[in-house]
DOTI-488074 format. One record per residue: chain; residue number from 0; x, y, z of N, C-alpha, C in turn. Coordinates in nm, 3 decimals, decimal comma. Layout:
N
  cadena  num      nxx      nyy      nzz     caxx     cayy     cazz      cxx      cyy      czz
       A  NUM        X        Y        Z        X        Y        Z        X        Y        Z
...
//
This chain:
239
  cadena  num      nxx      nyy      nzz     caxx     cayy     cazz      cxx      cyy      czz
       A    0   -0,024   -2,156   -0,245   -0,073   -2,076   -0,356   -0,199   -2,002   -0,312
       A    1   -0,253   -1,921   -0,411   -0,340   -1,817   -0,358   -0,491   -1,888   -0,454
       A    2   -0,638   -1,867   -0,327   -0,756   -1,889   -0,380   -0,813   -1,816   -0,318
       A    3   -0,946   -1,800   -0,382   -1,046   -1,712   -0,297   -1,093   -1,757   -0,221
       A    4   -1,090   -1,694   -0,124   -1,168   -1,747   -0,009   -1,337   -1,667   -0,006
       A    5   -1,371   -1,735   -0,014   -1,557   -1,659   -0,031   -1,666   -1,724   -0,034
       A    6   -1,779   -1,713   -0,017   -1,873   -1,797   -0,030   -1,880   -1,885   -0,184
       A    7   -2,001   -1,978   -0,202   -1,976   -2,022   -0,331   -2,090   -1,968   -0,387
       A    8   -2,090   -1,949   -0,545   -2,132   -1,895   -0,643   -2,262   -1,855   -0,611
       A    9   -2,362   -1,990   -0,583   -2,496   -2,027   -0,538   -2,514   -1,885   -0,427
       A   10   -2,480   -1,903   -0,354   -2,485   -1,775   -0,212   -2,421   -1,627   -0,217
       A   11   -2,331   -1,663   -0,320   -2,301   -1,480   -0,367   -2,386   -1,419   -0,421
       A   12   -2,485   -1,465   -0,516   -2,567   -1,427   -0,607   -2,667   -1,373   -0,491
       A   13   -2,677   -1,447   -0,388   -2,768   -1,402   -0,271   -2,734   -1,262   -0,171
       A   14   -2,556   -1,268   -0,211   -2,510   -1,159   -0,101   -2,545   -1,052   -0,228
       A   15   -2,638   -0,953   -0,208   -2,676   -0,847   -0,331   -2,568   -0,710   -0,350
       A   16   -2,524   -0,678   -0,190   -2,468   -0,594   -0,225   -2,395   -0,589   -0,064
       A   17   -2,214   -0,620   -0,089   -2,184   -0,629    0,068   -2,110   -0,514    0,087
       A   18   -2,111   -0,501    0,269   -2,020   -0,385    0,215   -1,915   -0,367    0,289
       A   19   -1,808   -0,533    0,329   -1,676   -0,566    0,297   -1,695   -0,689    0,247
       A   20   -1,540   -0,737    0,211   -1,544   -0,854    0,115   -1,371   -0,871    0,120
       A   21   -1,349   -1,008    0,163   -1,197   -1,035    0,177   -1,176   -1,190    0,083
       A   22   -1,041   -1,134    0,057   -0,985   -1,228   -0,041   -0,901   -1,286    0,005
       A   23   -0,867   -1,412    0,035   -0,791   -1,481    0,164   -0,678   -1,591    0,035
       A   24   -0,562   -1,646    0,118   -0,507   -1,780    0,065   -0,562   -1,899    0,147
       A   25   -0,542   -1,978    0,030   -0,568   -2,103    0,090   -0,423   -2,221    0,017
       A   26   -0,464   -2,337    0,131   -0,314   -2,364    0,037   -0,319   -2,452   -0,110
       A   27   -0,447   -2,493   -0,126   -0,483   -2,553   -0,248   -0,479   -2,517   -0,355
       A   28   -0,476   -2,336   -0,414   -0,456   -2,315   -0,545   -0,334   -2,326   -0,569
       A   29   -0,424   -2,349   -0,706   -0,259   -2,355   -0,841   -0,313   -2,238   -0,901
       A   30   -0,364   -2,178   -0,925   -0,408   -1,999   -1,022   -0,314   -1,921   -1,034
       A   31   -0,262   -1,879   -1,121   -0,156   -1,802   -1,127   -0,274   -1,645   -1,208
       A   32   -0,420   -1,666   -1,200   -0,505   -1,584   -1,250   -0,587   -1,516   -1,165
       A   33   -0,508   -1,484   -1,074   -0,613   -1,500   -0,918   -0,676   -1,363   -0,937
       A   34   -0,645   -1,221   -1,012   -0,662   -1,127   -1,005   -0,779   -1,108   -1,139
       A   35   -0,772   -1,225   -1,241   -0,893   -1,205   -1,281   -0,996   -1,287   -1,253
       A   36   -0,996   -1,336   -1,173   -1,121   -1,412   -1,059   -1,167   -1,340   -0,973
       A   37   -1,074   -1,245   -0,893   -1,165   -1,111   -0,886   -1,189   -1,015   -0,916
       A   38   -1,168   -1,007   -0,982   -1,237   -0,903   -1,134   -1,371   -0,990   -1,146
       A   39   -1,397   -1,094   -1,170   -1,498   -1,192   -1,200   -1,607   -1,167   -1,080
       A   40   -1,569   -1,161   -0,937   -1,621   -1,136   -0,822   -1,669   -0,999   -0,853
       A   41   -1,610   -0,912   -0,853   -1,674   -0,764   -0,859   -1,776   -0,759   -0,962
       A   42   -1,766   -0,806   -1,069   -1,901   -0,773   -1,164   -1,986   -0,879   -1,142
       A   43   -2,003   -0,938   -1,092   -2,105   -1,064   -0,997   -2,163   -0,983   -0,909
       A   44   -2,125   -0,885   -0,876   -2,173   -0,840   -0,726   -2,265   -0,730   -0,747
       A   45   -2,346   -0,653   -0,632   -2,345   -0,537   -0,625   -2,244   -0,441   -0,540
       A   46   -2,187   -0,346   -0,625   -2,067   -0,280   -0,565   -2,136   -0,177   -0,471
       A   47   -2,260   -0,150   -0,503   -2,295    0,007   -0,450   -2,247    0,064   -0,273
       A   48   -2,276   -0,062   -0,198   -2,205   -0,084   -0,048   -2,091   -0,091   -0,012
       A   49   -2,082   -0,150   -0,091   -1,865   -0,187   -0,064   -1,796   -0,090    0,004
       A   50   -1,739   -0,103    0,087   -1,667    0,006    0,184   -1,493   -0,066    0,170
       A   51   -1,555   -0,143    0,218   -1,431   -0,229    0,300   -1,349   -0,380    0,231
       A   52   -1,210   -0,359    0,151   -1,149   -0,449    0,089   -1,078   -0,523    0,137
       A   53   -1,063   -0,642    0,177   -0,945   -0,706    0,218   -0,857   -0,846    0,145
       A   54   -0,745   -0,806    0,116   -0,647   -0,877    0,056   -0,554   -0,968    0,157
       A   55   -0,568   -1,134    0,174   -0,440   -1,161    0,225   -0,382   -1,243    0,076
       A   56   -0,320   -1,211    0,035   -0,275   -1,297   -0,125   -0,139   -1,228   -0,127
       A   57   -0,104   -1,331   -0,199    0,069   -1,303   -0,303    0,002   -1,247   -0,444
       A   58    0,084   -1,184   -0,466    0,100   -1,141   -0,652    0,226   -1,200   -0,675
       A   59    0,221   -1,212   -0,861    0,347   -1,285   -0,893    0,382   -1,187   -0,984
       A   60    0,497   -1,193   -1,021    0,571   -1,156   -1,098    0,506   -1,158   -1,269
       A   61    0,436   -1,068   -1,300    0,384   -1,027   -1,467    0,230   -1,037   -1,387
       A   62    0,218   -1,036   -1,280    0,063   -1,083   -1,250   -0,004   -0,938   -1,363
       A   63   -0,137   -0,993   -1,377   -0,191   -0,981   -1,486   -0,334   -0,948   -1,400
       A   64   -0,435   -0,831   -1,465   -0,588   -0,814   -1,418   -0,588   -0,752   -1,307
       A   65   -0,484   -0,710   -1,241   -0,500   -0,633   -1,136   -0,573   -0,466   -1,156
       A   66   -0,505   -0,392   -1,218   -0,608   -0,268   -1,235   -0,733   -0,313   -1,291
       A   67   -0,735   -0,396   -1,388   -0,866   -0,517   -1,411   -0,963   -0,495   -1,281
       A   68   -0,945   -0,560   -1,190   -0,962   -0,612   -1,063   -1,019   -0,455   -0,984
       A   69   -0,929   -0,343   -0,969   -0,933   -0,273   -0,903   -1,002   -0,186   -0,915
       A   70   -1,017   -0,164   -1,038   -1,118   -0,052   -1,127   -1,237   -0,048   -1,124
       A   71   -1,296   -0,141   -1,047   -1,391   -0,190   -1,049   -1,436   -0,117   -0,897
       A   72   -1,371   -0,094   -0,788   -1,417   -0,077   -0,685   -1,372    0,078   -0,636
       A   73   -1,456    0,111   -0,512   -1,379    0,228   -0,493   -1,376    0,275   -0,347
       A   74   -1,333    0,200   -0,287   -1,306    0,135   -0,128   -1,291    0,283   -0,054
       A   75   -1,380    0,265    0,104   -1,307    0,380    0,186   -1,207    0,292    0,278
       A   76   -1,178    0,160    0,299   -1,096    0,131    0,366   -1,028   -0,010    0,250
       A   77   -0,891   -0,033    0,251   -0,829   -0,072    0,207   -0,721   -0,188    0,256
       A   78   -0,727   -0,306    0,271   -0,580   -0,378    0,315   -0,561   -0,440    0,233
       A   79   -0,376   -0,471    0,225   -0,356   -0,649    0,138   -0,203   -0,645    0,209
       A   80   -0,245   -0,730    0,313   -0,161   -0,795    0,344   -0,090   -0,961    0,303
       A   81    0,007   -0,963    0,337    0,123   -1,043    0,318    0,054   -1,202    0,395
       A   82    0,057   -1,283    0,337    0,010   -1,408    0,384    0,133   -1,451    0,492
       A   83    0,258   -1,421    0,450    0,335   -1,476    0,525    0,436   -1,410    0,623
       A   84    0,347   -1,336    0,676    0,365   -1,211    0,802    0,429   -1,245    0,896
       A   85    0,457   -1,388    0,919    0,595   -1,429    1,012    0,714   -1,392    0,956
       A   86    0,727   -1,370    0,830    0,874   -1,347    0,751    0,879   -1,226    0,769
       A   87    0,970   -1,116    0,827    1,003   -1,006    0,822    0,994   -0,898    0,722
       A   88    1,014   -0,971    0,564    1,000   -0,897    0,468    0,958   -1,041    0,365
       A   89    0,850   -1,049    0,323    0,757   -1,131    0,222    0,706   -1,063    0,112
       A   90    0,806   -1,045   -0,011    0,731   -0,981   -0,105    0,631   -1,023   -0,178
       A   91    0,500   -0,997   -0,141    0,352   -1,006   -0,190    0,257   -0,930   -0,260
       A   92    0,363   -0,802   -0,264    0,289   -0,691   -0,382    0,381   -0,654   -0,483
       A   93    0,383   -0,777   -0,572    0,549   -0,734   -0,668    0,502   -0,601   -0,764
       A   94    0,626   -0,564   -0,835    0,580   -0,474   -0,892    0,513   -0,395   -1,009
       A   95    0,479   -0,557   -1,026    0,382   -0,519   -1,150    0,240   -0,550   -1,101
       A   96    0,246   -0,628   -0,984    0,068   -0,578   -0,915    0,033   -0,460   -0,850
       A   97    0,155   -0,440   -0,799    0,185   -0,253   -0,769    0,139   -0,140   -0,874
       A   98    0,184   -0,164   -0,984    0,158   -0,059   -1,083   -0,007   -0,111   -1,096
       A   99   -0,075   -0,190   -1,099   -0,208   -0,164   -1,107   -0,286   -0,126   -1,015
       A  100   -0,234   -0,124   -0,915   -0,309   -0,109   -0,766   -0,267    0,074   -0,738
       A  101   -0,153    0,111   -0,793   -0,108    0,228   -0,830   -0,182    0,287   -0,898
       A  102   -0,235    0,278   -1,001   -0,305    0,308   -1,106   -0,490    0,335   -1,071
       A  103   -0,504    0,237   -1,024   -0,656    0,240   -0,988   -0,666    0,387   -0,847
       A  104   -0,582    0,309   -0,779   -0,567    0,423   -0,663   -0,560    0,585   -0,651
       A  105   -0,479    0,610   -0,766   -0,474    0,763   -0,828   -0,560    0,821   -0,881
       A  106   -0,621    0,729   -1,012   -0,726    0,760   -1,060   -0,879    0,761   -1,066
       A  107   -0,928    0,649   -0,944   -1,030    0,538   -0,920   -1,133    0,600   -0,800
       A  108   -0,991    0,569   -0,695   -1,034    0,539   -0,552   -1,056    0,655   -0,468
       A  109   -1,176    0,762   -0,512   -1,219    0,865   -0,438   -1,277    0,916   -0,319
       A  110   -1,306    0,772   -0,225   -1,363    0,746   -0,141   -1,253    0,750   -0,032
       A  111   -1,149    0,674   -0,039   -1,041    0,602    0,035   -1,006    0,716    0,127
       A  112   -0,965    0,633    0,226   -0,927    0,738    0,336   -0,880    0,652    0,421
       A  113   -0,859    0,531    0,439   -0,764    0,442    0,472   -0,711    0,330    0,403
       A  114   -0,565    0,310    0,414   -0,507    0,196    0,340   -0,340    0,126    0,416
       A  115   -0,353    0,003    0,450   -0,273   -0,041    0,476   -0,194   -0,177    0,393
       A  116   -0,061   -0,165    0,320   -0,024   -0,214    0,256    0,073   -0,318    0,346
       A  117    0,140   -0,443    0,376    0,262   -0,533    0,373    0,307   -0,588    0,319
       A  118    0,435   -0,640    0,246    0,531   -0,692    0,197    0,543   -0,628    0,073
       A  119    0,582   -0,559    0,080    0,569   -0,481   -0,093    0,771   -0,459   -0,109
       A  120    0,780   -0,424   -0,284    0,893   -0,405   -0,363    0,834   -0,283   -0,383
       A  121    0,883   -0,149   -0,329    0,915    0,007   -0,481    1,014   -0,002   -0,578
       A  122    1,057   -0,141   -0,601    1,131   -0,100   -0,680    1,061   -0,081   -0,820
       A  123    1,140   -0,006   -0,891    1,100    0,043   -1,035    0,969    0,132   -1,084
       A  124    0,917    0,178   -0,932    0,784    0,228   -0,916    0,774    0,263   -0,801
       A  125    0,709    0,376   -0,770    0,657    0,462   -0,631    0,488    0,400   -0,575
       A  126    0,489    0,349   -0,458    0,322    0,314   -0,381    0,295    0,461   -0,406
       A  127    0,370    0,551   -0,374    0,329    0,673   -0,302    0,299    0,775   -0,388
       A  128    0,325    0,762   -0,514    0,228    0,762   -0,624    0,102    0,759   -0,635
       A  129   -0,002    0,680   -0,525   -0,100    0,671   -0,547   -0,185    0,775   -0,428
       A  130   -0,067    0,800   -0,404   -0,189    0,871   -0,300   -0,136    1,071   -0,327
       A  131   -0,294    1,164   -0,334   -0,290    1,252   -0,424   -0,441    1,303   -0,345
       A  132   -0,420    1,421   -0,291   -0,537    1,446   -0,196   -0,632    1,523   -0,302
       A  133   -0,608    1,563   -0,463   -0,741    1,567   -0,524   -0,754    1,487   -0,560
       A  134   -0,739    1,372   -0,551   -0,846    1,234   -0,639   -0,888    1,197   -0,452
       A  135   -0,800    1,183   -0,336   -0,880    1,126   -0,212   -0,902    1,208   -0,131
       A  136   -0,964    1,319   -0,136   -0,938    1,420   -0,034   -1,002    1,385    0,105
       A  137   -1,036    1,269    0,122   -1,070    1,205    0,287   -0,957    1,125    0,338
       A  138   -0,840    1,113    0,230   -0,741    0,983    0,305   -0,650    1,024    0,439
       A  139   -0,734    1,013    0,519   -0,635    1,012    0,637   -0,528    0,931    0,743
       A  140   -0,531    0,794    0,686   -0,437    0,741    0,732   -0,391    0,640    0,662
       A  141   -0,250    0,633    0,637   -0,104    0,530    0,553   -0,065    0,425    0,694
       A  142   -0,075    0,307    0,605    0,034    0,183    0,710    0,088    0,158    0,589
       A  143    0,241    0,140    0,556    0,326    0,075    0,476    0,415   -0,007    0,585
       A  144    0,423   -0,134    0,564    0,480   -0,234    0,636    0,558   -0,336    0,592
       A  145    0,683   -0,345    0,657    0,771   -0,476    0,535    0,808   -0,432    0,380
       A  146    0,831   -0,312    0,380    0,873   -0,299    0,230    0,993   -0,245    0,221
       A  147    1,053   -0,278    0,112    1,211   -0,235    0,048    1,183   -0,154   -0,111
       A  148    1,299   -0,103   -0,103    1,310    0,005   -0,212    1,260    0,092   -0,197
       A  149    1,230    0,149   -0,098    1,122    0,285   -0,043    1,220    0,429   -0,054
       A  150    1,219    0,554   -0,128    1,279    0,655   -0,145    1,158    0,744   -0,081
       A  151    1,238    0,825    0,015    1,222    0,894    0,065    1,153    1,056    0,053
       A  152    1,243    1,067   -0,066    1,165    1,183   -0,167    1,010    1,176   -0,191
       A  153    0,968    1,031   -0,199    0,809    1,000   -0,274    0,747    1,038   -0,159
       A  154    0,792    0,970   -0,034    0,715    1,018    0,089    0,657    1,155    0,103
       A  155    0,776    1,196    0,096    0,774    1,359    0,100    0,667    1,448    0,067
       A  156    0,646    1,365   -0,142    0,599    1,430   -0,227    0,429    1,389   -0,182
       A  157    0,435    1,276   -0,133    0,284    1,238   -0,095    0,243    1,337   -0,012
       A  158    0,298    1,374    0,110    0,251    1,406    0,240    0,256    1,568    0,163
       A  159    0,288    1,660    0,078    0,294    1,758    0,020    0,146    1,753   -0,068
       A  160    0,145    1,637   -0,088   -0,049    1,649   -0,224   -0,166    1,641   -0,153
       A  161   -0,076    1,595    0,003   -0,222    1,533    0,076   -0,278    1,595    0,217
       A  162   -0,284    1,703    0,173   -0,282    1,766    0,335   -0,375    1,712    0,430
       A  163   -0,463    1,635    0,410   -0,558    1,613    0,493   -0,507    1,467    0,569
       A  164   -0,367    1,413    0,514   -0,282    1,303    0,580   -0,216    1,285    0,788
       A  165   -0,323    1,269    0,825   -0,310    1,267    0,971   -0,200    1,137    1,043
       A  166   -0,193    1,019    0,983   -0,157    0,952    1,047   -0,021    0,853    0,931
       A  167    0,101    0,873    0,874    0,127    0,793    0,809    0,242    0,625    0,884
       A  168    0,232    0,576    0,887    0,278    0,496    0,955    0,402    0,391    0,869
       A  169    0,488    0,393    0,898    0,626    0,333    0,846    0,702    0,209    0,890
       A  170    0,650    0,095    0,911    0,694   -0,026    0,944    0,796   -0,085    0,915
       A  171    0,955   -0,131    0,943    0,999   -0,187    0,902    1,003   -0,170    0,730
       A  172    1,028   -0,030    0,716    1,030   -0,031    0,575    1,201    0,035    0,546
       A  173    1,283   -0,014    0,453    1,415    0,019    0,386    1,415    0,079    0,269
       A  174    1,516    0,159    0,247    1,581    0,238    0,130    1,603    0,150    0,045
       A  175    1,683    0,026    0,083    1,727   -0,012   -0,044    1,668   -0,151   -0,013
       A  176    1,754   -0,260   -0,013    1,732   -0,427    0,027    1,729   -0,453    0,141
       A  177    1,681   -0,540    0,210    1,663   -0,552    0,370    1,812   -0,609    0,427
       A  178    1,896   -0,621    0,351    2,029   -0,570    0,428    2,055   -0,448    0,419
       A  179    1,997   -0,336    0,347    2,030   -0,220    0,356    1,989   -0,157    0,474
       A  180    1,993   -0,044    0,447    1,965    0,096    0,562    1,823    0,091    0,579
       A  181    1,729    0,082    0,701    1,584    0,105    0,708    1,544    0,287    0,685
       A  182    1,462    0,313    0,651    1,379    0,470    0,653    1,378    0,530    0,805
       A  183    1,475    0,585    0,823    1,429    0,709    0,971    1,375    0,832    0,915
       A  184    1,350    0,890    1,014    1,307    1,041    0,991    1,396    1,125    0,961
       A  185    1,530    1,091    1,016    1,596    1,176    0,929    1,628    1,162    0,730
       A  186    1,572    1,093    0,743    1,558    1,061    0,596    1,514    1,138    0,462
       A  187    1,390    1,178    0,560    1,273    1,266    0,552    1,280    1,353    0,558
       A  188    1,381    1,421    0,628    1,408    1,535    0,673    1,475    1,600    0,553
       A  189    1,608    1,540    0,523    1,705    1,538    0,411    1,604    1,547    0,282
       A  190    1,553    1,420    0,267    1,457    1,470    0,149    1,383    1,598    0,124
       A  191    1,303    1,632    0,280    1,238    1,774    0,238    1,344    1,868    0,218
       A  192    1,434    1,897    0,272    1,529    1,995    0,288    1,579    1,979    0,092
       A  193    1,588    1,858    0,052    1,605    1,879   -0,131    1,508    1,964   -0,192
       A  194    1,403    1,887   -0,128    1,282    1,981   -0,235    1,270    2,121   -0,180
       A  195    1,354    2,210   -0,051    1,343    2,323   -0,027    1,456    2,359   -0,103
       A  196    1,524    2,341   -0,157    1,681    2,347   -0,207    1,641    2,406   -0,374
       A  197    1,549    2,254   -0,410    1,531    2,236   -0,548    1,403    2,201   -0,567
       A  198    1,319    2,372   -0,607    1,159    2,303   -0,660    1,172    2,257   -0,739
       A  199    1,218    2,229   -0,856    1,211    2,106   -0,966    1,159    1,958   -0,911
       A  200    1,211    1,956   -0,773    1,214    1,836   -0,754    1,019    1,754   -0,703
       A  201    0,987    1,879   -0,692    0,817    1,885   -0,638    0,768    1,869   -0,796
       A  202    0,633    1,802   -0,739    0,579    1,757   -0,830    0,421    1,906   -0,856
       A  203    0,375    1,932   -0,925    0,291    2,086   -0,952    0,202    2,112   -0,894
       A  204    0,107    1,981   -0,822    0,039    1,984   -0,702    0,082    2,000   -0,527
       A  205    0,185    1,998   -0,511    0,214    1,995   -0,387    0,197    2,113   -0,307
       A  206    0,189    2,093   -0,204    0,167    2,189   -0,169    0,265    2,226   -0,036
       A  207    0,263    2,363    0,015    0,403    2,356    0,126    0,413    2,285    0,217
       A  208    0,481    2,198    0,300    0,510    2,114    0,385    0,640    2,132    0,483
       A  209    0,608    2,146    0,610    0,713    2,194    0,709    0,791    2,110    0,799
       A  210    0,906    2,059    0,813    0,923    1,969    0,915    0,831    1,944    1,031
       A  211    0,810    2,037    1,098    0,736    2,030    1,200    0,573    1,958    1,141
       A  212    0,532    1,988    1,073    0,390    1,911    1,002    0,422    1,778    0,969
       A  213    0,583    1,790    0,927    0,591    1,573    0,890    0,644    1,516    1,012
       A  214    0,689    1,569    1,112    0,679    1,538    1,199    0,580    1,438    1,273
       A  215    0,455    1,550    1,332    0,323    1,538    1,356    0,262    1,414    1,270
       A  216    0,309    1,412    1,187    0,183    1,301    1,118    0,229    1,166    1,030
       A  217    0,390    1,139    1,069    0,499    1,084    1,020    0,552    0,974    1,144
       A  218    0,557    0,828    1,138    0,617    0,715    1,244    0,674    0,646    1,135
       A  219    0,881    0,636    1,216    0,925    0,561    1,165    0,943    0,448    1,239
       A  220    0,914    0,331    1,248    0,941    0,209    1,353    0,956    0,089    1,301
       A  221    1,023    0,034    1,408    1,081   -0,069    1,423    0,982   -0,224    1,465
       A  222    0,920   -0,310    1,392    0,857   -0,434    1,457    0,933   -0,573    1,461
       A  223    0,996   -0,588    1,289    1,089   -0,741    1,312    1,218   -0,739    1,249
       A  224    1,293   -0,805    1,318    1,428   -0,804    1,294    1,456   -0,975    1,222
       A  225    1,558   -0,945    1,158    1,606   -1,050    1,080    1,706   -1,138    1,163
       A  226    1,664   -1,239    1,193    1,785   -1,379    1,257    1,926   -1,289    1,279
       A  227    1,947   -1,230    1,203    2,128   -1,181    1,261    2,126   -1,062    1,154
       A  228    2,236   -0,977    1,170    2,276   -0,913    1,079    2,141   -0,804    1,009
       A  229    2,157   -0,694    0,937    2,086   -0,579    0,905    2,121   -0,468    0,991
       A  230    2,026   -0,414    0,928    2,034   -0,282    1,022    1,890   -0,261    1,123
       A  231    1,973   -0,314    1,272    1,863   -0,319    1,376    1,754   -0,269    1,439
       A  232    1,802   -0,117    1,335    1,706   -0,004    1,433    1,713    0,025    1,557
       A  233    1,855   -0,040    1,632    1,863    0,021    1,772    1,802    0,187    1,830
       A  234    1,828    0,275    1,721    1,763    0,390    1,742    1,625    0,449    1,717
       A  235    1,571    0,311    1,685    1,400    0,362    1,660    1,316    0,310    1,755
       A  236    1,216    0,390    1,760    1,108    0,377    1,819    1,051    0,201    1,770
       A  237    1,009    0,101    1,862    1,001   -0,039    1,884    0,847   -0,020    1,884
       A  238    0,751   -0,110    1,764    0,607   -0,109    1,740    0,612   -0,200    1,879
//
């Protein structure tokens, strides 16, 4: 289960104003409230420094306080990784901690200019949603890693809002379920070629985007494979 990992109360009050701060598992909690404990952490603190966020935690399913949690900060560098990063695909950002981390991110996080996400679900919701180069116009580099339900179109629509997007990086991420099909570039390709087909399909900020530009600033790859069976990625590029 997930706890904070952090100094104790007595000595935070002492840290005045840091400027990173990581939120770790341990195996002793039972909290199923973990996201308003830090919410609890952030207004304890001084935020004015804060640069640098780090997440290794699970979210659960209805998790609760996360835009709570998030709203609070307004990070230039960003992680939350997957505690259990030996598993190929560990879903740890379900999707209702998604929609708050979504939420803060679009509207919040003006600073950001790096963010690396692992084990995440799109389903029923877009990450890529959150990223929108007038609310971050410094974000220059995406890691999405270990995630399923990823549509291709959103990619698209991101790398179209965000021109100042230099580096996006694509890990072991799938279209559908991790027996499904993983994300290549030709994926991407197909998708832009829709939204050249059909502007409806662009969202009113975007702006033009050329194969050759998603190219340049676009990695689809390959790091872990599942015991047997999937789709291997024999044809991708190997992290």
């Amino acid at each position: 289960m997930e706890a904070l990992n952090l100094y104790p109360h007595s000595k935070r009050r002492r840290l005045l104003a840091p400027y990173s701060i990581t939120f770790a598992k341990t195996v002793d909690s039972k909290s199923y409230h973990f996201f308003h404990t830090i919410e609890s952490v952030f207004q304890s603190i001084n935020l004015s420094n804060l640069e640098i966020v780090k997440l290794n935690v699970h979210s659960h399913k209805g998790e609760g306080g996360v835009f709570g949690a998030f709203k609070l900060i307004n990070p230039v560098v960003f992680e939350w990784l997957s505690p259990d990063f030996e598993h190929q695909v560990s879903v740890s950002i379900t999707g209702t901690a998604a929609g708050g981390l979504v939420l803060a991110c679009a509207t919040r996080w003006t600073r950001l200019q790096r963010i690396k996400l692992t084990g995440l679900t799109c389903e029923g919701y877009s990450i890529f949603d959150a990223f929108d180069g007038a609310v971050q116009p410094n974000l220059s580099h995406i890691e999405i890693a270990q995630a399923v339900q990823v549509k291709p179109l959103n990619i698209v629509s991101a790398l179209a809002r965000s021109p100042n997007l230099i580096d996006v990086r694509l890990v072991d991420v799938y279209m559908g379920s991790i027996w499904e099909k993983r994300l290549r570039m030709e994926d991407l390709r197909k998708a832009l070629e829709m939204t050249e087909q059909d502007p409806s399909l662009r969202k009113q900020n975007e702006k033009e985007l050329t194969w050759n530009a998603l190219v340049q600033r676009v990695k689809c790859v390959v790091q872990k494979q599942r015991l047997e069976g999937g789709d291997r990625g024999e044809d991708m590029e190997v992290d």
